[in-house]
C-alpha positions as CSV (number, residue, x, y, z in Angstrom):
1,X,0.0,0.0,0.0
2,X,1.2,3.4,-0.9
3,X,1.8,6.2,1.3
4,X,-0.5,8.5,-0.2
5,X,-3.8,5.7,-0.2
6,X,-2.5,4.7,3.0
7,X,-3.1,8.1,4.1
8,X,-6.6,8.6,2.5
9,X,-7.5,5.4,3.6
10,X,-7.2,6.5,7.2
11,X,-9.1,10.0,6.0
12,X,-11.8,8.1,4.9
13,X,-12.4,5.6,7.9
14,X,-11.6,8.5,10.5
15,X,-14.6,11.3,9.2
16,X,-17.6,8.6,9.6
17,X,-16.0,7.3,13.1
18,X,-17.1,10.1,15.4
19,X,-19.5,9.0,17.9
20,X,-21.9,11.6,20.2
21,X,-20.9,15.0,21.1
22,X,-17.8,14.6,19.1
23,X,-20.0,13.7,16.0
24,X,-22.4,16.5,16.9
25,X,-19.9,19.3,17.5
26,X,-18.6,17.8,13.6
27,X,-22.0,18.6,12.2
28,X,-22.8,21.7,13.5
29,X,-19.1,23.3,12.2
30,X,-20.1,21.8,8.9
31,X,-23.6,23.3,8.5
32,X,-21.8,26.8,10.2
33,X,-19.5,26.9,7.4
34,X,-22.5,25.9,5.0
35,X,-24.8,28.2,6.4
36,X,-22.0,31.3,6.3
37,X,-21.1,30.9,3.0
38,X,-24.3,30.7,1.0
39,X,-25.2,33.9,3.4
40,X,-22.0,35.7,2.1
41,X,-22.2,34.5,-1.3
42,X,-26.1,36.0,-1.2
43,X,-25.1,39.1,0.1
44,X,-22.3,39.7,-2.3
45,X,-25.0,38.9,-5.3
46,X,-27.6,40.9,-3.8
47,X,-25.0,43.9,-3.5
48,X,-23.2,43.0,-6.9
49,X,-26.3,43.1,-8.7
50,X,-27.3,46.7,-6.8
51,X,-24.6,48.5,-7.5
52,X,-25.0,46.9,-11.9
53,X,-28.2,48.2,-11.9
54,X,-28.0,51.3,-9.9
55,X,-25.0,52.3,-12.1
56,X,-27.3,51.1,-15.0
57,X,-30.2,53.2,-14.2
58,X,-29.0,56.0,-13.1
59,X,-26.0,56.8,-15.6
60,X,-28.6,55.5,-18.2
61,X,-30.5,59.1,-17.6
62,X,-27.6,60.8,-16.4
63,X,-25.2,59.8,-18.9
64,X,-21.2,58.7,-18.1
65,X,-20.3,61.8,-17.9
66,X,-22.0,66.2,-19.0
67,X,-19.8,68.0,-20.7
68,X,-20.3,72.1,-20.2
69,X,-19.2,74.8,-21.9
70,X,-20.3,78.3,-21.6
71,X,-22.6,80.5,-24.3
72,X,-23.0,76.6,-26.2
73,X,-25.8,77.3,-28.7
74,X,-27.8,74.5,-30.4
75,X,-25.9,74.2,-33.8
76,X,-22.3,74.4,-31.9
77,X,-23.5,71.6,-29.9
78,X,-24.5,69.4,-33.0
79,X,-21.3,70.1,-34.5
80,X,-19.5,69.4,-31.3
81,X,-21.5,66.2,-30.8
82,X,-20.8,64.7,-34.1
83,X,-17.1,65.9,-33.4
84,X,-17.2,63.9,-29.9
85,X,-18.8,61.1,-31.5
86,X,-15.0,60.2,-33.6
87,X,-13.6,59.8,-30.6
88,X,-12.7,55.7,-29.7
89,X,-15.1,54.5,-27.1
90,X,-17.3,57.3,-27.6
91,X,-21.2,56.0,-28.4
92,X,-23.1,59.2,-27.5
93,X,-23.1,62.6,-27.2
94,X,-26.6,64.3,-26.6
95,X,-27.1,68.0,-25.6
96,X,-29.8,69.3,-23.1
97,X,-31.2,71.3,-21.3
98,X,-33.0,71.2,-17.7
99,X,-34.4,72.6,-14.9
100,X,-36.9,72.2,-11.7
101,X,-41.0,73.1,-12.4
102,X,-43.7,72.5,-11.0
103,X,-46.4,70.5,-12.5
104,X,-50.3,70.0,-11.7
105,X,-53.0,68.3,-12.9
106,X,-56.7,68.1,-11.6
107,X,-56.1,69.6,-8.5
108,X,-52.6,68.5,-7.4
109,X,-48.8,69.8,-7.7
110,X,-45.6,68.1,-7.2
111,X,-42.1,69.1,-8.0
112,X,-40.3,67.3,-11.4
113,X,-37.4,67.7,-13.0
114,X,-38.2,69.1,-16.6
115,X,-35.5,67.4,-19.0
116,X,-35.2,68.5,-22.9
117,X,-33.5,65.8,-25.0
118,X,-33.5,65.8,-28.7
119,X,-34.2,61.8,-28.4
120,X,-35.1,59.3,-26.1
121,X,-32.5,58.3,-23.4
122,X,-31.6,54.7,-23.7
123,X,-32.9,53.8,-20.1
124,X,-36.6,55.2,-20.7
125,X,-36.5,52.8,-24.4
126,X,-39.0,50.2,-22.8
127,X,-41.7,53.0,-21.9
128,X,-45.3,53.1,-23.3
129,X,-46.7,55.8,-25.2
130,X,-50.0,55.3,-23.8
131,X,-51.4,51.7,-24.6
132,X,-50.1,51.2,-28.0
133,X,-46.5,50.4,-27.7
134,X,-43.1,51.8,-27.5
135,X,-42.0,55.2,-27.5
136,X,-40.4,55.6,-30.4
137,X,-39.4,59.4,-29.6
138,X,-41.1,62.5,-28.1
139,X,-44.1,64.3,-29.8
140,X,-43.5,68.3,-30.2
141,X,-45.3,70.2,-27.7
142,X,-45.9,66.9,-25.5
143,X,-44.2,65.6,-22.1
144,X,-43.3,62.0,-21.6
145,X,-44.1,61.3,-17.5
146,X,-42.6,59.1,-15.1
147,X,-45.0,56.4,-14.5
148,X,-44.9,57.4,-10.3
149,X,-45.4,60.9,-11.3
150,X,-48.4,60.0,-13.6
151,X,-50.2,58.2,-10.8
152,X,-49.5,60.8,-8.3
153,X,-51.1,63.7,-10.5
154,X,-53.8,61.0,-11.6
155,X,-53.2,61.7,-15.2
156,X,-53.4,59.1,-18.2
157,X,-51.9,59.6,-21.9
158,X,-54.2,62.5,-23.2
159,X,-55.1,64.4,-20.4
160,X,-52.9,68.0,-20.1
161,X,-51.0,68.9,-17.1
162,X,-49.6,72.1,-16.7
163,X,-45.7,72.9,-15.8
164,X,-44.9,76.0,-13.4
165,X,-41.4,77.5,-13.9
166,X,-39.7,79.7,-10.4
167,X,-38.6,82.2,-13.0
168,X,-41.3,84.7,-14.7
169,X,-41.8,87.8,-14.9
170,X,-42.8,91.0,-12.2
171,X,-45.5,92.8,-13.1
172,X,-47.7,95.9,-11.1
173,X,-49.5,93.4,-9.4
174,X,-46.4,91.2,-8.1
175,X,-44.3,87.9,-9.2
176,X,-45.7,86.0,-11.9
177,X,-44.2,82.3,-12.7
178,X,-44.2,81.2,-16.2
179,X,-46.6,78.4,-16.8
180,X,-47.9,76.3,-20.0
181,X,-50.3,73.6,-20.3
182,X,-48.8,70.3,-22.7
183,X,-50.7,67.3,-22.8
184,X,-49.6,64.0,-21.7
185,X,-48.6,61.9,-24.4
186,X,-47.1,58.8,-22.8
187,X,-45.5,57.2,-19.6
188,X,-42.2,55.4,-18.7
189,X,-40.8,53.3,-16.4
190,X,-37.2,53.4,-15.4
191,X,-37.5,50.9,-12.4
192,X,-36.0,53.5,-10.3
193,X,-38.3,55.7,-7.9
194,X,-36.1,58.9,-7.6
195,X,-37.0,59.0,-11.6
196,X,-40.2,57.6,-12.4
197,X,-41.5,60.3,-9.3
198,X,-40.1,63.3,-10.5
199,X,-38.9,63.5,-14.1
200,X,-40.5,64.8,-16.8
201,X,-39.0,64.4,-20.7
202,X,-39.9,66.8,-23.5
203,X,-38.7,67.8,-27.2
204,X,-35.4,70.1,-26.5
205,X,-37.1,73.2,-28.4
206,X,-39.7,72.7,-26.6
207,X,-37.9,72.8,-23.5
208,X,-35.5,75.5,-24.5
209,X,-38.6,77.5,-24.9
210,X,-40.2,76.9,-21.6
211,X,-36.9,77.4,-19.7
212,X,-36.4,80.7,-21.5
213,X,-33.0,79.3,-23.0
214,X,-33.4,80.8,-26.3
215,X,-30.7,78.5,-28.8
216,X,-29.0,77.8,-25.5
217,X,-28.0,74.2,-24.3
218,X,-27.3,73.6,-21.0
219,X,-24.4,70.4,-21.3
220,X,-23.8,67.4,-23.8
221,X,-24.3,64.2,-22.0
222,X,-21.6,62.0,-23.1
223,X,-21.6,57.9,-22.8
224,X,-19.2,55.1,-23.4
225,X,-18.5,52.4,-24.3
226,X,-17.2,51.5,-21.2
227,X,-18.4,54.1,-18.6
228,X,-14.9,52.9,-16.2
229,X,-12.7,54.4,-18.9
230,X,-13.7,58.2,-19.1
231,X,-10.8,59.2,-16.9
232,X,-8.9,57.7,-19.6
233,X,-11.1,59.2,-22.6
234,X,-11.2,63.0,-20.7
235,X,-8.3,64.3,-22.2
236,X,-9.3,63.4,-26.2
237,X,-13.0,65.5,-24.6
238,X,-11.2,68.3,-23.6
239,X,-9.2,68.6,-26.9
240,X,-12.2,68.2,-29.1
241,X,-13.8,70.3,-26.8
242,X,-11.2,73.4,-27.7
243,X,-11.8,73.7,-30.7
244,X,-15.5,75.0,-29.9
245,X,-14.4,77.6,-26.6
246,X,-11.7,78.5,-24.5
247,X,-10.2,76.1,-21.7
248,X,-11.9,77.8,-19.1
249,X,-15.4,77.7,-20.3
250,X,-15.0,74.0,-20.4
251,X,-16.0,71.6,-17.5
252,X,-16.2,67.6,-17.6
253,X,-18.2,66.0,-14.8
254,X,-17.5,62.5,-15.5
255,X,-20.4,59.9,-13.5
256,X,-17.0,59.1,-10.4
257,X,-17.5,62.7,-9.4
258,X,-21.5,63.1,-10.2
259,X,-22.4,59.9,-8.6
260,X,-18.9,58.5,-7.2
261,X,-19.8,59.3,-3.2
262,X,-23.0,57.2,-3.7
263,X,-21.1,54.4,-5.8
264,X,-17.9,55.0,-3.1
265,X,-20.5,54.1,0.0
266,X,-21.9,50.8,-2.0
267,X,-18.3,49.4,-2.6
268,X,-17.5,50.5,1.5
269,X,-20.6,49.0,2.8
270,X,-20.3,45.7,0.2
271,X,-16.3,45.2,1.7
272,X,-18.2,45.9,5.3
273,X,-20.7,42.9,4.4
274,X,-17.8,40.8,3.8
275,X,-16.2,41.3,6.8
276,X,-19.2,40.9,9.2
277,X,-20.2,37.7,7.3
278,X,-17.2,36.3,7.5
279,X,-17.2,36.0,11.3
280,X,-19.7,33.3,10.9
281,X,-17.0,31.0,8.7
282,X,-14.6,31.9,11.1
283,X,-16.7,31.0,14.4
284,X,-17.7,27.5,11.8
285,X,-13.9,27.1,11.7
286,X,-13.3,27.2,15.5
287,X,-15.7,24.5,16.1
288,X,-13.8,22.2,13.6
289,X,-10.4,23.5,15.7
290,X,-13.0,21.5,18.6
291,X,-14.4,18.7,17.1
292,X,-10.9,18.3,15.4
293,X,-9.1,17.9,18.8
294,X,-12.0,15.9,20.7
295,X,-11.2,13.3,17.5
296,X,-7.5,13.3,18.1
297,X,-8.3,12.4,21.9
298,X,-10.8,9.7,20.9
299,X,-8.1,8.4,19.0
300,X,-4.9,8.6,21.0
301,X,-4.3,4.3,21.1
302,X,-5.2,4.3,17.3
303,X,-2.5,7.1,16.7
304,X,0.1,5.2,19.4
305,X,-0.7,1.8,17.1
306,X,0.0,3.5,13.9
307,X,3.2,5.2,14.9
308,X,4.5,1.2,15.9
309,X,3.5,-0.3,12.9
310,X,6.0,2.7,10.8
311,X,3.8,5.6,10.3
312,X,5.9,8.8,10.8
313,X,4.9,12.3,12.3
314,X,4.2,13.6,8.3
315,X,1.6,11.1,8.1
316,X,-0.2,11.5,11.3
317,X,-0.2,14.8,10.6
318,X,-1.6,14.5,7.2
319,X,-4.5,12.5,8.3
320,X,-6.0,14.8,11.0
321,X,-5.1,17.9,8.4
322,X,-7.3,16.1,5.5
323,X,-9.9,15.7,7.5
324,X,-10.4,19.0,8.7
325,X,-9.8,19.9,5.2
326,X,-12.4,17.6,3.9
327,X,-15.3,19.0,6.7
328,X,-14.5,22.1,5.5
329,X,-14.2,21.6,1.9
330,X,-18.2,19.6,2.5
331,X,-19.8,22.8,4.2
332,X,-18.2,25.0,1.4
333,X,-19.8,23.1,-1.3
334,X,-23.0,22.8,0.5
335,X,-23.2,26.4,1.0
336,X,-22.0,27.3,-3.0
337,X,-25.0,25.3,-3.6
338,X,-27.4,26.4,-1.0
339,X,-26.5,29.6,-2.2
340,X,-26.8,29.7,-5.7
341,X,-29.8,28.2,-5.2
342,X,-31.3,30.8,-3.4
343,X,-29.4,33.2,-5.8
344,X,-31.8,32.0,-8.8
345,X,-34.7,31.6,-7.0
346,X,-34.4,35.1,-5.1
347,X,-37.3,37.1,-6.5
348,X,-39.4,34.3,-6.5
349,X,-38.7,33.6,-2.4
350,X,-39.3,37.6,-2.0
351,X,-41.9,37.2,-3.6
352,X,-43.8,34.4,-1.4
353,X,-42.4,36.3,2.1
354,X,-44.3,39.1,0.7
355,X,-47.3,36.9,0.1
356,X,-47.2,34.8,2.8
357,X,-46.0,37.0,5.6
358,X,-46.9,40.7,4.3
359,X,-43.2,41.3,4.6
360,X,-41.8,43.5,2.3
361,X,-38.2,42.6,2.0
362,X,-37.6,45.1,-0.5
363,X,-39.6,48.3,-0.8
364,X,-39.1,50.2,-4.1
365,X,-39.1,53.7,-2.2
366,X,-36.2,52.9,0.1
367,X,-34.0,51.1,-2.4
368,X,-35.0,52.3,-5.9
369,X,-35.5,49.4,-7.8
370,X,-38.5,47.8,-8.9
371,X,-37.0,44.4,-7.7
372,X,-34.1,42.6,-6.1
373,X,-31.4,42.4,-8.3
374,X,-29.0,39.4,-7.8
375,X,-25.7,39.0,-9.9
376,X,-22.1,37.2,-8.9
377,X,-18.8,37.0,-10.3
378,X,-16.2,34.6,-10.6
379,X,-14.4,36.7,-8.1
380,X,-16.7,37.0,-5.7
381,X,-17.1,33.1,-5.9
382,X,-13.4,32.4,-5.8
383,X,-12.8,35.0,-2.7
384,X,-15.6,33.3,-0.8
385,X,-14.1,29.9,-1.4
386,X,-10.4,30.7,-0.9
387,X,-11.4,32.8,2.5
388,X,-13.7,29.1,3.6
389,X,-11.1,27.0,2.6
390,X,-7.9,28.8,3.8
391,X,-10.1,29.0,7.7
392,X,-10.9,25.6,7.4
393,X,-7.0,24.7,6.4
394,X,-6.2,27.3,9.4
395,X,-7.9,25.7,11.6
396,X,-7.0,22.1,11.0
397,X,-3.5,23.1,11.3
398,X,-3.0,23.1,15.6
399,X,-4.8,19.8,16.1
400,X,-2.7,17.9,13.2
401,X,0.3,19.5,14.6
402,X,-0.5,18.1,18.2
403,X,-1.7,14.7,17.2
404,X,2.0,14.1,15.6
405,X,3.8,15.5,18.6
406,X,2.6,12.6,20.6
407,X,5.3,9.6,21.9
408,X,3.7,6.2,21.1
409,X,5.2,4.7,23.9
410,X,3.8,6.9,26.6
411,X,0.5,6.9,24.6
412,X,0.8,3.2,24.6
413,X,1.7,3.0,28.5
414,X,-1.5,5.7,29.5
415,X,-3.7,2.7,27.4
């Protein structure tokens, strides 16, 4: 017999030998280590697939980065869009304008966020204008609602609303705000609260003439290919940007400094997650430390027998080190699979806690989103499983270590 299935032989024979509280302290480590990482593994989906879609939403209204320039009039803006548009890794470039109104409708008002676009942003492509279809683009004089800010005015595609701008004019008998009626001529749906509560989409002119703007554009709203490379893309901006008005009427707010303190506090809070989570591997792992040793003292004369029949130290210690590496490497694979199970299924389970309970795990006006995203990388995977592993190889180390420290002959004289 060979050294190595000598070895596993042992392995084998020792992980089905334990007997009552040894066995029970065994199972219990297992199912913590289980238990902890299909817990960290959801978590780090569930965060994962927040941030995607978050970044998704948002930067797919907001745009990667706005690019300002002072006195920019509507054909300087077309020229230096199509100008933008030859630069590698640039997909977009869309000039605006925007500003706060109020709107009303049938007796109510709420504050919006008037935007002027010359097309559709890519995020509000899976509207409905009304209940034919798609929105295919903006009608002139007509505003495109958030679906939230439909229902909270009561309004359906057709009726008129009427928008209320804080500048107007003074007149003899006081402040008068600038107001104008448009009719309603579809809804949309972003998924994201914040937007489909308060925003508000018309045809630029349209908007250049209720904002008083004349030919005037606010910014270009500039997106990538990749939005991670405009740091790397700003400098090509700023020299296409040049050509249209001096350096210091030019300002590039890429989305890391828009949106990069919100972004920032996800990655913090989603390395914070990580942390706390792993405390429940690592209290897993100092159970097997535990059940580990209560096995090498259950086994003292069987350790003494093999050391006389030629089995050296390295051997011993191999033994008790693959089996603490074999619990561990169980409750890992139980938990990957607990977890991606749970992973797949996750709106459904929301889902039936909401209808069984009246819990609502996930309410769309605290966290934005219509519903709980859930995505994980092969790094998240592999940093989950190299942290449960390398605990579980951590803490199999001391009682390996002591079970080949023992003399066989005193262990043979205690028998």
């Amino acid at each position: 017999m060979t050294t190595s299935s000598f070895t596993a032989q042992i392995v084998r024979r020792y992980l089905g030998a334990r007997r009552g509280f040894t066995k029970a302290v065994t199972i219990f480590s297992v199912l913590g280590i289980a238990l902890g990482v299909a817990a960290l593994l959801v978590v780090l989906a569930v965060m994962s697939g927040f941030r995607a879609e978050l970044m998704s939403r948002i930067l797919g209204v907001s745009g990667h980065a706005q690019l300002e320039i002072a006195g920019l009039e509507t054909q300087q803006a077309d020229a230096l869009a199509a100008a933008l548009l030859r630069i590698p890794g640039v997909v977009e470039a869309t000039p605006y304008v925007a500003g706060q109104v109020l709107v009303s409708a049938g007796g109510r008002a709420t504050g919006a966020y008037v935007r002027g676009v010359p097309s559709l942003p890519p995020a509000v492509a899976d509207g409905t204008l009304g209940p034919d279809g798609k929105i295919n683009a903006i009608p002139l004089q007509t505003v495109l609602l958030g679906q939230g800010l439909a229902s909270n005015l009561g309004v359906l595609p057709g009726m008129d609303v009427m928008l209320l701008a804080p500048e107007g004019a003074r007149t003899p008998f006081g402040f008068v705000p600038r107001a104008m009626g448009y009719p309603v001529g579809g809804t949309f749906s972003l998924g994201m609260v914040q937007f489909d509560n308060a925003l508000v989409l018309m045809q630029l002119p349209d908007a250049q003439e209720f904002l008083r703007r004349g030919e005037g554009i606010d910014a270009l709203e500039l997106r990538l290919a990749d939005p991670e490379q405009i740091e790397a893309l700003a400098p090509a901006i700023f020299a296409v940007a040049q050509r249209f008005a001096d350096a210091p009427d030019i300002t590039l707010i890429p989305w890391t400094v828009s949106n990069g303190e919100f972004f920032r506090a996800l990655q913090v809070e989603r390395v914070a997650m990580f942390i706390i989570l792993s405390l429940i591997i690592l209290v897993a792992a100092f159970n097997i430390i535990t059940g580990q040793m209560m096995l090498v003292n259950d086994k003292l004369a069987d350790i003494a027998i093999l050391r006389t029949m030629g089995a050296t130290q390295g051997q011993i210690r191999r033994i008790f080190l693959y089996n603490g590496l074999l619990l561990g490497g169980l409750g890992t694979a139980a938990g990957t699979a607990l977890g991606m199970l749970i992973i797949v299924n996750m709106t459904a389970l929301v889902n039936a806690i909401r209808t069984l309970f009246g819990i609502d795990l996930f309410p769309r006006d605290v966290y934005f989103l219509s519903e709980l995203p859930g995505r994980l990388s092969l790094l998240d995977i592999s940093a989950v499983l190299a942290m449960a592993l390398g605990l579980t190889l951590l803490a199999s180390l001391y009682p390996a270590w002591r079970a080949s420290r023992f003399n066989p002959v005193e262990l043979l004289r205690r028998g």
